[in-house]
MIMIDREN-331901 format. One record per residue (C-alpha): residue number from 1; residue in one letter; y, x, z. Coordinates in Angstrom, 3 decimals, padded with zeros to 6 digits. Each point is the difference from the previous one (the first is absolute). Layout:
<recs>
 num residu    north     east       up
 NUM      A        Y        X        Z
...
</recs>
This chain:
<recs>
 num residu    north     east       up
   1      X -035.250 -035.154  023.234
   2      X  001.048  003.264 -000.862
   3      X -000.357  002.068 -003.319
   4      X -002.484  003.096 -000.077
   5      X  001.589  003.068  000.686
   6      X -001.240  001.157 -003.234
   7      X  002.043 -002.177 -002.422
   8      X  002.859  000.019  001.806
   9      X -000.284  004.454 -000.298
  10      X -000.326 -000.780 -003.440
  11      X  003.380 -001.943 -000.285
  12      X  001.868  002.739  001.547
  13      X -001.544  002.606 -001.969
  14      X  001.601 -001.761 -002.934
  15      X  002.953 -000.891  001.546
  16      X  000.439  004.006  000.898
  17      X -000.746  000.777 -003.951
  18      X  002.643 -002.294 -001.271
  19      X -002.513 -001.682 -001.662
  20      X  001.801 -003.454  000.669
  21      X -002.236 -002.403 -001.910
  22      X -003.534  001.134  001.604
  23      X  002.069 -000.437  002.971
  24      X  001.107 -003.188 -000.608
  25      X -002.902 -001.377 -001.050
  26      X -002.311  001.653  002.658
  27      X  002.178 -001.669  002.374
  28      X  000.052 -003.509 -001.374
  29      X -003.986  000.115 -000.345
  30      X -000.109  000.956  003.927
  31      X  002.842 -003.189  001.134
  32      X -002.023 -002.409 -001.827
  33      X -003.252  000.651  002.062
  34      X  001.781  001.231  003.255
  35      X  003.550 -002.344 -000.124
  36      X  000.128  000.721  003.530
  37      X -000.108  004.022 -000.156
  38      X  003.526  001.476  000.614
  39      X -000.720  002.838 -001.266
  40      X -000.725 -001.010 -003.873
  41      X  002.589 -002.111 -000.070
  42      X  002.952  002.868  001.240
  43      X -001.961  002.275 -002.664
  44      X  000.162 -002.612 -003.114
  45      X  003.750 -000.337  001.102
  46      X  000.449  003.368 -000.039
  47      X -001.559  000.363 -003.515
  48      X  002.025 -002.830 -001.135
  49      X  003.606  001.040  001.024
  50      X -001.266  003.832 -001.101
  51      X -000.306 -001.552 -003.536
  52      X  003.420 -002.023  000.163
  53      X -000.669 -003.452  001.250
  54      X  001.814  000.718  003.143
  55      X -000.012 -003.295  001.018
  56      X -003.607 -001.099 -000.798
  57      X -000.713  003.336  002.090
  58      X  002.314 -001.120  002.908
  59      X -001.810 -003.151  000.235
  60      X -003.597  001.267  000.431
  61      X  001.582  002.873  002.952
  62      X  001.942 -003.152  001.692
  63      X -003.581 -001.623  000.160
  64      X -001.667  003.295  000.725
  65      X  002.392  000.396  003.113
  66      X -000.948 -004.145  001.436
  67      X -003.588  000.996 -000.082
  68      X  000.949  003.460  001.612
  69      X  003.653  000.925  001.212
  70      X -000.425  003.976 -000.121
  71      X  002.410  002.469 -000.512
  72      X -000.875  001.356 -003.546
  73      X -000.360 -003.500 -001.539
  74      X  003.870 -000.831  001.382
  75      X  001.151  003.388 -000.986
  76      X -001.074 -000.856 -003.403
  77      X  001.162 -003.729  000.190
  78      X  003.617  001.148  001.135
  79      X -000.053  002.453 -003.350
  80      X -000.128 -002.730 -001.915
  81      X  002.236 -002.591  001.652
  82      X  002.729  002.927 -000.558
  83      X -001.007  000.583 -003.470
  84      X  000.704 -003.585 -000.664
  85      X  003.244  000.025  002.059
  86      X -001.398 -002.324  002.738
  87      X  001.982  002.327  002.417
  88      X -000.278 -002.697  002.876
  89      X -003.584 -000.117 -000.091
  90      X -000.581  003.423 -000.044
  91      X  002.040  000.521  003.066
  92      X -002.352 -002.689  001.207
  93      X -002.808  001.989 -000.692
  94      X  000.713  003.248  001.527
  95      X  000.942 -001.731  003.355
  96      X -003.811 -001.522  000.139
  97      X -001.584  003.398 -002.014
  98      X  001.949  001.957  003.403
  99      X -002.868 -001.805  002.119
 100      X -003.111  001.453 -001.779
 101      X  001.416  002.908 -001.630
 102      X -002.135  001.938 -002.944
 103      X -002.356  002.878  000.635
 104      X  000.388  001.450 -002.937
 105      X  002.901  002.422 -001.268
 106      X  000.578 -002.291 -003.041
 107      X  000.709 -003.473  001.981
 108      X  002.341  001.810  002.328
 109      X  001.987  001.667 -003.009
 110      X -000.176 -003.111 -001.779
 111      X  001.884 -001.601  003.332
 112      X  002.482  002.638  000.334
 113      X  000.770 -000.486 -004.017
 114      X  000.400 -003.673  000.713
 115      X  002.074  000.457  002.790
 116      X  002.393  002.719 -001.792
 117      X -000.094 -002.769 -003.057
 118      X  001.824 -002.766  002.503
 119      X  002.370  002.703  000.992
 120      X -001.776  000.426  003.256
 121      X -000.045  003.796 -000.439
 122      X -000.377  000.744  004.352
 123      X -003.217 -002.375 -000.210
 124      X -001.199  002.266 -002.765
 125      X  000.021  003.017  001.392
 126      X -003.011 -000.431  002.869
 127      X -002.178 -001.422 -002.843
 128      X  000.523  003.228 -002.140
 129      X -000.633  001.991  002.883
 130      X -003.280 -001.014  000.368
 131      X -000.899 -000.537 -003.749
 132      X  001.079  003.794  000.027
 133      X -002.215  000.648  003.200
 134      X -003.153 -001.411 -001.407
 135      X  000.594  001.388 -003.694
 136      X  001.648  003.363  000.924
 137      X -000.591  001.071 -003.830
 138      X  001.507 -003.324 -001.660
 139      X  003.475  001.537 -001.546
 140      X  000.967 -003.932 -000.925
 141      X -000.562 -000.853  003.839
 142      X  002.032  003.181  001.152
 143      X  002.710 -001.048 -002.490
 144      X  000.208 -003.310  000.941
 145      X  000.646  000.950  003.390
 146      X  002.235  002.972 -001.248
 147      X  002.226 -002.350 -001.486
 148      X  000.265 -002.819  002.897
 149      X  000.754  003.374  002.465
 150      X  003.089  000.327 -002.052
 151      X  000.941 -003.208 -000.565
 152      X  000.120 -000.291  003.724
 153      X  001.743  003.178  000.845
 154      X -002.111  002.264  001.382
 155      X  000.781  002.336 -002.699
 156      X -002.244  002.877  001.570
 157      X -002.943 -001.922  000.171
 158      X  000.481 -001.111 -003.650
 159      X  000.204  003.752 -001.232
 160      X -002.965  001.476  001.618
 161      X -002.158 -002.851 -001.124
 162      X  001.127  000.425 -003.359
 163      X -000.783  003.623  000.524
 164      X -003.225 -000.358  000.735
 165      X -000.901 -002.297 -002.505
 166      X  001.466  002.850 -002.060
 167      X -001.906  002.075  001.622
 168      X -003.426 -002.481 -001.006
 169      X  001.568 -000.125 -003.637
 170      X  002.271  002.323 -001.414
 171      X  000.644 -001.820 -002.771
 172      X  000.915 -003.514  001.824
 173      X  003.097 -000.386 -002.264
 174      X  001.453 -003.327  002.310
 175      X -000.258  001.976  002.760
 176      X  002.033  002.738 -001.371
 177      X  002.424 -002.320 -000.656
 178      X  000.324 -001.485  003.122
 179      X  000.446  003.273  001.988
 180      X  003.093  000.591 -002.439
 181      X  001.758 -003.078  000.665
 182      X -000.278  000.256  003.951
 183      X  002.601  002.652  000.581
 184      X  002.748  002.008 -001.251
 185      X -001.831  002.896 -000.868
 186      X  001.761  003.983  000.146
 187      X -000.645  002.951 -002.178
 188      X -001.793  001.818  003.521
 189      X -002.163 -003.365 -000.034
 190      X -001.570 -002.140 -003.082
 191      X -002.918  000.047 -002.120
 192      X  001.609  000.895 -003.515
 193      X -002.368  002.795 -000.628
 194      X -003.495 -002.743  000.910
 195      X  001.651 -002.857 -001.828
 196      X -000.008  002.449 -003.015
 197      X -003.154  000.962  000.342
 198      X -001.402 -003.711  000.035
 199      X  001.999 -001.209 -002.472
 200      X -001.386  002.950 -002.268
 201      X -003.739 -001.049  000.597
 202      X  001.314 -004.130 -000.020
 203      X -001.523 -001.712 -003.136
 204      X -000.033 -003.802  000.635
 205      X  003.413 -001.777 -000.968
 206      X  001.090 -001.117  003.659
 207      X -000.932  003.037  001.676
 208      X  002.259  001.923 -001.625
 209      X  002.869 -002.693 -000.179
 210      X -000.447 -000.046  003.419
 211      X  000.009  004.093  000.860
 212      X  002.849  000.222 -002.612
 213      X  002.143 -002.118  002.266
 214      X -001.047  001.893  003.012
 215      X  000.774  003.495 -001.506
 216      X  003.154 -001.142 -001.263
 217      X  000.839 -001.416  003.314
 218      X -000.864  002.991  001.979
 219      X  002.023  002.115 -002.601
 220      X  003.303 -002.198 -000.109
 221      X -000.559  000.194  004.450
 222      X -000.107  003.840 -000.471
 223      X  002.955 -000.064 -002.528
 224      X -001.605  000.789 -002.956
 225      X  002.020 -002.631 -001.877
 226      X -000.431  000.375 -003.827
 227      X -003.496  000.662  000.810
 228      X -000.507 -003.145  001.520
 229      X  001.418 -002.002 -002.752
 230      X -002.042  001.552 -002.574
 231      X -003.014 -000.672  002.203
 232      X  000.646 -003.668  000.155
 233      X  001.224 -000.558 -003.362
 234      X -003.719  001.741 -000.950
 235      X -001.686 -001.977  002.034
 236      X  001.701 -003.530 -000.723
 237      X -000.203  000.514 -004.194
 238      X -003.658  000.678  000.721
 239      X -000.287 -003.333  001.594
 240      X  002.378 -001.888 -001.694
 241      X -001.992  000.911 -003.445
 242      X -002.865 -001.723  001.558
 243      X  001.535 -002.978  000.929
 244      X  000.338 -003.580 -002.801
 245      X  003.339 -000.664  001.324
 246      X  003.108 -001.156 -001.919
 247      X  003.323 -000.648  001.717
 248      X -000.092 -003.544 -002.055
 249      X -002.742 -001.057  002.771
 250      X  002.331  000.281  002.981
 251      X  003.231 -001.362 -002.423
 252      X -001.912 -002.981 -000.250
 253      X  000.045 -000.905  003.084
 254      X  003.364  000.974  001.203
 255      X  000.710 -002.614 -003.494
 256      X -001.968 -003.026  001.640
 257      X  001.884  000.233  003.694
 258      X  003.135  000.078 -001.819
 259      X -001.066 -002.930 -002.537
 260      X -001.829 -002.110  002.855
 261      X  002.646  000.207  002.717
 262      X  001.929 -003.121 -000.920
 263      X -002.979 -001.942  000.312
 264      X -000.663  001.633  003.424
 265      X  002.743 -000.638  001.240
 266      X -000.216 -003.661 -000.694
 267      X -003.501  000.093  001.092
 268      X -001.014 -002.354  003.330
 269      X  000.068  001.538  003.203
 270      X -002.094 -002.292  002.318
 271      X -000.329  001.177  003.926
 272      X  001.372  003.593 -000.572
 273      X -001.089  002.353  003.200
 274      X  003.054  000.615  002.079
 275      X -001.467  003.231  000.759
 276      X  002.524  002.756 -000.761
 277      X -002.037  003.314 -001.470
 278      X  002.013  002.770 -000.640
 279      X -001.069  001.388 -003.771
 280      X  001.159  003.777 -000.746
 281      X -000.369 -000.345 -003.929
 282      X  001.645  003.353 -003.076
 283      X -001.310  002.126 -001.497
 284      X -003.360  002.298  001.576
 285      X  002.048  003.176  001.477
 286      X  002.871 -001.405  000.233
 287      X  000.049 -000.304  004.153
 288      X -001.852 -002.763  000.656
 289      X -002.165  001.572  002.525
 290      X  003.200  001.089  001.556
 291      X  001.486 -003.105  000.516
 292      X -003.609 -001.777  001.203
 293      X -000.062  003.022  002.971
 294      X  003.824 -000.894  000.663
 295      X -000.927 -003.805  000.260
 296      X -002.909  000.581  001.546
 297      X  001.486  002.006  003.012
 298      X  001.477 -003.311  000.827
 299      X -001.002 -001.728  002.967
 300      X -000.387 -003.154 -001.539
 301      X -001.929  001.331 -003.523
 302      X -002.801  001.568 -000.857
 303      X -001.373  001.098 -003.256
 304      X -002.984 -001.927 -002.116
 305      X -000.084  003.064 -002.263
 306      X  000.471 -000.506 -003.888
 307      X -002.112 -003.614 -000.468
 308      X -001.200 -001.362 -002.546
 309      X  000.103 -003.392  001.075
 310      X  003.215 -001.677 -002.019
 311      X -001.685  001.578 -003.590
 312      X -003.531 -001.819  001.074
 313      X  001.919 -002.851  001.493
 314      X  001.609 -000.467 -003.370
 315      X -002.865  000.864 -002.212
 316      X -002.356 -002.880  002.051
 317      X  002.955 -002.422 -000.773
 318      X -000.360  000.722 -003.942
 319      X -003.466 -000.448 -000.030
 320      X -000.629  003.054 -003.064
 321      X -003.007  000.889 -000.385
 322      X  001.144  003.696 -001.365
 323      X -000.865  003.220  002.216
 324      X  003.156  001.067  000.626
 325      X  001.962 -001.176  002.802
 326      X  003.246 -000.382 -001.950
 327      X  000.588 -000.986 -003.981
 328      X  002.419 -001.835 -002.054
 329      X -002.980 -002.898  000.277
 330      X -000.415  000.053  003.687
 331      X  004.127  000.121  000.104
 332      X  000.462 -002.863 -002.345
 333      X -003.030 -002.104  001.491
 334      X  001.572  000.669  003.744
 335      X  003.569 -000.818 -000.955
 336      X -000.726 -003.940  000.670
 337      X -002.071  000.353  002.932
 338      X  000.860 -001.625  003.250
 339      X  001.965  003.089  001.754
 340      X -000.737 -001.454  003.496
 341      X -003.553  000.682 -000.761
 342      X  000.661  003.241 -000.893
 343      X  002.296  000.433  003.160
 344      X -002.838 -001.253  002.147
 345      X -003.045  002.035 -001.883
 346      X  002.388  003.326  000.772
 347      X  000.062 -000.308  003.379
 348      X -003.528 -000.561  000.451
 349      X -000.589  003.220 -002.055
 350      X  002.648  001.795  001.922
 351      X -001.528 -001.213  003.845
 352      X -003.193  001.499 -000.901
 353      X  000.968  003.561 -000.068
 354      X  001.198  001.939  002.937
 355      X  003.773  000.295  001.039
 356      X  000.937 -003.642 -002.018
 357      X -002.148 -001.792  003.119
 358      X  001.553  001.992  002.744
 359      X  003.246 -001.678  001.599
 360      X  003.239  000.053 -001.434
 361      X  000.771  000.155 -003.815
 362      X -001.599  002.258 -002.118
 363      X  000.762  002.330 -003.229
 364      X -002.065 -000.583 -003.209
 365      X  000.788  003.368 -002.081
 366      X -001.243 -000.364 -003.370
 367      X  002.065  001.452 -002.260
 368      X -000.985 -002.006 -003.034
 369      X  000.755 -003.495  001.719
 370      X  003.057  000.886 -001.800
 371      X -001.486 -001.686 -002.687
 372      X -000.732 -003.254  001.957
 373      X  003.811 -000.278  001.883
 374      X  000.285 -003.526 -001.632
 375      X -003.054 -000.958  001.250
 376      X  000.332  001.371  003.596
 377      X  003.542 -001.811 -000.030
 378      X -001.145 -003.152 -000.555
 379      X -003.110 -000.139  001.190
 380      X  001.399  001.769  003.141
 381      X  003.233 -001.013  001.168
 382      X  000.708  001.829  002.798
 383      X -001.608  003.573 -001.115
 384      X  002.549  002.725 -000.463
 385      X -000.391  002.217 -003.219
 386      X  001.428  003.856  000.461
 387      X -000.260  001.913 -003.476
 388      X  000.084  003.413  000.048
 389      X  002.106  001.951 -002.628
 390      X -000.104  003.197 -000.640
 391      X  001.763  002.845 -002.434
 392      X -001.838 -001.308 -003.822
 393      X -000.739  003.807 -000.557
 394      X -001.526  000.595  003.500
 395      X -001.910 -003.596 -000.349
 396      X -001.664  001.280 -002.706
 397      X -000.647  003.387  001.029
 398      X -001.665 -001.043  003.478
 399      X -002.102 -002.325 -002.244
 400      X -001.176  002.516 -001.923
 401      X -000.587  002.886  002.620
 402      X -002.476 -002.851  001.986
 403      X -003.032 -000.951 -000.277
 404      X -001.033 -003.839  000.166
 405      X -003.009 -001.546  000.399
 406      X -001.954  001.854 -003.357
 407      X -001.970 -003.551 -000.660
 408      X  003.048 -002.145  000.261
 409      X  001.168 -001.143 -003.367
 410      X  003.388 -000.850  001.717
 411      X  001.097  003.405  000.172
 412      X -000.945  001.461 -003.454
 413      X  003.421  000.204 -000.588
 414      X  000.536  003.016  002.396
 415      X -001.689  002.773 -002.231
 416      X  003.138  000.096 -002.309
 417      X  003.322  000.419  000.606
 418      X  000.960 -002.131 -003.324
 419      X -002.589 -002.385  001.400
 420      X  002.044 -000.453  003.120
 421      X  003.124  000.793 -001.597
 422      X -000.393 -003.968 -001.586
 423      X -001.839 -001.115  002.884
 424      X  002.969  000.850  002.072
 425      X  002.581 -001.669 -002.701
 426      X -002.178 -003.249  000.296
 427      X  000.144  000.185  003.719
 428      X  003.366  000.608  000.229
 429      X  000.720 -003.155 -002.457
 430      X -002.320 -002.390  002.082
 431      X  002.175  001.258  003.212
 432      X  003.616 -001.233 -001.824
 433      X -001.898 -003.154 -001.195
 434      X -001.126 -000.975  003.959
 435      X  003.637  001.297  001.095
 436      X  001.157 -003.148 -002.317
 437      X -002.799 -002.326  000.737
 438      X -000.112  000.957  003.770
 439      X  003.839  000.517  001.235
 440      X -000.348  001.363  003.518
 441      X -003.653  000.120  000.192
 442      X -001.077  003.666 -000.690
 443      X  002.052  002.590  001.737
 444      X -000.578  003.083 -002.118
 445      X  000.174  002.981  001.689
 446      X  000.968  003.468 -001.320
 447      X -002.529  002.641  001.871
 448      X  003.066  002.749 -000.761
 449      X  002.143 -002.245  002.233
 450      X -002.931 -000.163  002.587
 451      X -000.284  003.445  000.039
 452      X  004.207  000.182  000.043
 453      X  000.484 -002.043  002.240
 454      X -003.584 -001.052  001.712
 455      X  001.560 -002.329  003.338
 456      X  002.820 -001.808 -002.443
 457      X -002.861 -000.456 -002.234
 458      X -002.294 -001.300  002.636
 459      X  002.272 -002.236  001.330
 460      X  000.670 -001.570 -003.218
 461      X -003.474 -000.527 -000.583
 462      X -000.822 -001.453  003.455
 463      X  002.790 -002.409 -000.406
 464      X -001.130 -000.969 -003.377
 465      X -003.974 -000.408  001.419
 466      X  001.379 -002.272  002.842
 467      X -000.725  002.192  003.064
 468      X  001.927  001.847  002.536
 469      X  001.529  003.614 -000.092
 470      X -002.797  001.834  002.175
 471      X  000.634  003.866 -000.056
 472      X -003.812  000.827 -000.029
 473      X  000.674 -000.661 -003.439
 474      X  001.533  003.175 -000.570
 475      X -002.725  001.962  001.358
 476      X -002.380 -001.484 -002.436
 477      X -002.073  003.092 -000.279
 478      X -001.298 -000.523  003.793
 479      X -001.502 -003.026 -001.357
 480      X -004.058  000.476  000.310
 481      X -001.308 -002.960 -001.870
 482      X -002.224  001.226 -002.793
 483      X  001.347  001.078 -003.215
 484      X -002.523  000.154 -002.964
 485      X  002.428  000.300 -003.102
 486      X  000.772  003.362 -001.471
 487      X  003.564  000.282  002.273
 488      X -002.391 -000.234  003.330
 489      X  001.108  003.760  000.414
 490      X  003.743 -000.379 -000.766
 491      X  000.613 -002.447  002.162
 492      X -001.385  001.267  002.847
 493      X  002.999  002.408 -000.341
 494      X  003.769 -000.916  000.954
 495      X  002.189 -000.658 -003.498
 496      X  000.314  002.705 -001.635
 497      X  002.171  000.406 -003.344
 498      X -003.200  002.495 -002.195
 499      X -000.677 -003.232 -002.443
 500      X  003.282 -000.937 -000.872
 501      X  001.087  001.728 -003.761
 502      X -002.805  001.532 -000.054
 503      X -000.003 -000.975 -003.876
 504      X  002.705  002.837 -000.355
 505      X -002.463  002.701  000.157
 506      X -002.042 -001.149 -003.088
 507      X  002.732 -001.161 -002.110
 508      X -001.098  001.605 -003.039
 509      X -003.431 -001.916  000.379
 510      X  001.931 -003.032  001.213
 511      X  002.221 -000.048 -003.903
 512      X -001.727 -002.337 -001.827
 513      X  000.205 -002.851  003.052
 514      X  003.594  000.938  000.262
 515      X  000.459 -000.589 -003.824
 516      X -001.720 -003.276  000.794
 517      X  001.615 -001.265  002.888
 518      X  003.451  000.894 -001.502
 519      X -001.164 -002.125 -002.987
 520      X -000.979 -003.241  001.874
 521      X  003.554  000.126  002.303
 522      X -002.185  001.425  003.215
 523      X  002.756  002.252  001.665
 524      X -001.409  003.007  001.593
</recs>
């Protein structure tokens, strides 16, 4: 039997108010006299995972989809298997939600955001389209597919949706942003003067953190040097005053790698994956997207995008029940661990996300694996590390002039240039203490001599990644996989020398790092 129409209204109604608990407990009255009814049981999962018991919530939507496979209740069920990092089955999801797609504009943007979450960014794209079609007014579905037009490309596309959604919202401050980080922008064509104007009326914190970097963007493409600078700086202090963080945080755990590694490397290594990943680790800005479109233009590579599979890999091996994905606790409690376990849980990660399935070998470019290199060279054996180094002062600079992911405490770092300044130092330490620990393991590779010197340099990383010279290498920029870091629209250019010393133009800013670095032996 079903539920009357009536209650079940009713559960939505407070499901659409936020008002979780009468939700919740709407719901649960309706299960226990209709167990059978699909319906209540995908909305008291929904009310349960909207309150933060994701996996109570995914429990009641994997039920609600036996009784009743239909699109919206596996759009929502592959939300959550991504949430919790069960990558695998929410690729397995999608393939069966592809059969009895969603109505509704919200179950196709919630597949496309799936999709775009596995690195599937093509797959996305059809999904937004039609979330966009149903909801023309929806400026999160119009960004959404916004952002997977330019991931894939199709530049073009990308702008005029993000004009229209402009266009819808004036004050859309993400999509501002995004239309200053497609192009190279010229003083006969920007939007300096309706950045301005919308940072002027911008009141909450991220909008204008986010219309400040735009603004000074669009000023540094137009020239306007000094008055870019001052623009960031303004709008990084504004964040950075918000923010709890210490550099201690991120000391701490650069201290428990380098106190735990002994007992890593004596750490069991029981049926290891032979599989040989290539990992593109350094500092973020460094060239690391470079290097994954050079790779990647190989016949025999492809790119997984930046994973985060060896992090969660390590993290299930400690067992910590703390929120973040890496801590001295989670470090110290992993150091032990089996590392063919971790080696084997990697992979699995890795395979569910598009490019690391495809044939051939593929690139896993997350910068901060830098962090786990003793980990990913045990557990790993025949995965090639390439670190990218770049000039200290420019490292820090390019940190500072991008914007990361503004709810990831991993990059709170970036909004201070004495906050990178030591992150750098710390960074550059952890690099001499794998050089000893890990003779021949990491080639680190200068992005100056890429740039110098860009087919010496690609030889010598091909030959230390194990693969054949192939001269499609060199015309990385040709490559059209999809790029969805912040570099997506330099390298769809041909090397080009604009980043390297750029630090020289904002020396006087730049004096207190150089004070710094000269201090703790870093030659610039």
């Amino acid at each position: 039997m079903k539920a009357e129409p009536a209650r079940i209204a009713a559960v939505r109604r407070a499901l659409s108010r936020s008002d979780l608990a009468a939700a919740e407990q709407l719901a649960a009255s309706v299960v226990a006299a209709f167990p059978e009814d699909a319906e209540a049981r995908f909305l008291l999962g929904m009310a349960r995972a909207e309150a933060g018991r994701v996996s109570a919530g995914m429990a009641d939507i994997a039920h609600a989809v036996e009784l009743d496979p239909r699109g919206e209740y596996r759009a929502q069920l592959a939300r959550l298997q991504v949430m919790l990092r069960q990558d695998a089955a929410a690729a397995q999801t999608l393939a069966a939600a592809e059969l009895a797609l969603p109505a509704d504009a919200l179950g196709r943007d919630t597949i496309g955001c799936v999709y775009a979450r596995l690195g599937e960014h093509a797959a996305s794209v059809p999904h937004f389209r039609e979330a966009v079609r149903l909801a023309p007014g929806n400026a999160s579905f119009r960004y959404n597919l916004a952002a997977a037009l330019n991931f894939i490309g199709d530049v073009d596309g990308a702008e005029a949706e993000a004009e229209m959604l402009i266009g819808i919202d004036p004050d859309y401050a993400r999509a501002h942003h995004m239309l200053a980080g497609m192009r190279k922008h010229s003083a006969e064509r920007n939007h300096t003067e309706r950045l301005t104007a919308a940072l002027a009326r911008a009141r909450a914190p991220d909008a204008r953190l986010l219309l400040g970097y735009a603004l000074a963007k669009e000023l540094e493409d137009i020239g306007e040097q000094q008055a870019a600078f001052a623009r960031l700086a303004e709008a990084n202090a504004e964040h950075r005053a918000r923010l709890p963080y210490t550099f201690a945080r991120d000391a701490a755990n650069f201290d428990a790698i380098e106190r735990t590694w002994p007992r890593v490397a004596a750490a069991p290594v029981k049926g290891a994956p032979q599989d040989a990943p290539i990992f593109v680790i350094g500092m973020p800005r460094t060239g690391t997207t470079l290097v994954d479109r050079i790779l990647s233009s190989h016949p025999m590579v492809r790119s997984a995008g930046e994973l985060q599979a060896m992090p969660l890999a390590v993290k299930m091996a400690a067992g910590t029940a703390s929120r973040v994905v890496l801590d001295p606790e989670t470090i110290e409690a992993a150091a032990g661990e089996d590392l063919g376990a971790i080696g084997r849980d990697y992979m699995a990660r890795a395979l569910s996300h598009a490019g690391a399935r495809e044939q051939g070998r593929f690139v896993d470019k997350f910068p901060g694996n830098f962090q786990y290199a003793g980990f990913i060279a045990r557990a790993l054996p025949e995965a090639r590390i390439v670190c990218l180094r770049r000039h200290p002062l420019d490292t820090v600079l390019a940190n500072f002039r991008n914007l990361f992911a503004i709810s990831s405490r991993y990059y709170d770092y970036s909004y201070d240039l004495m906050d990178i300044a030591r992150y750098y130092a710390r960074f550059d330490r952890l690099m001499a203490f794998w050089r000893a620990a890990l003779p021949g393991r990491i080639l680190e590779l200068r992005y100056e001599d890429l740039v110098a010197d860009q087919e010496g340099a690609t030889r010598l990383l091909l030959a230390h990644c194990g693969l054949e010279w192939d001269a499609a290498c060199l015309d990385f920029h040709r490559n059209t996989a999809p790029v969805s870091t912040p570099s997506a629209a330099q390298v769809r250019r041909p090397m080009y020398t604009d980043s390297v010393a750029r630090w020289m133009k904002h020396r006087d800013a730049l004096a207190p790092v150089i004070a710094f670095f000269e201090a703790e032996g870093i030659a610039i």
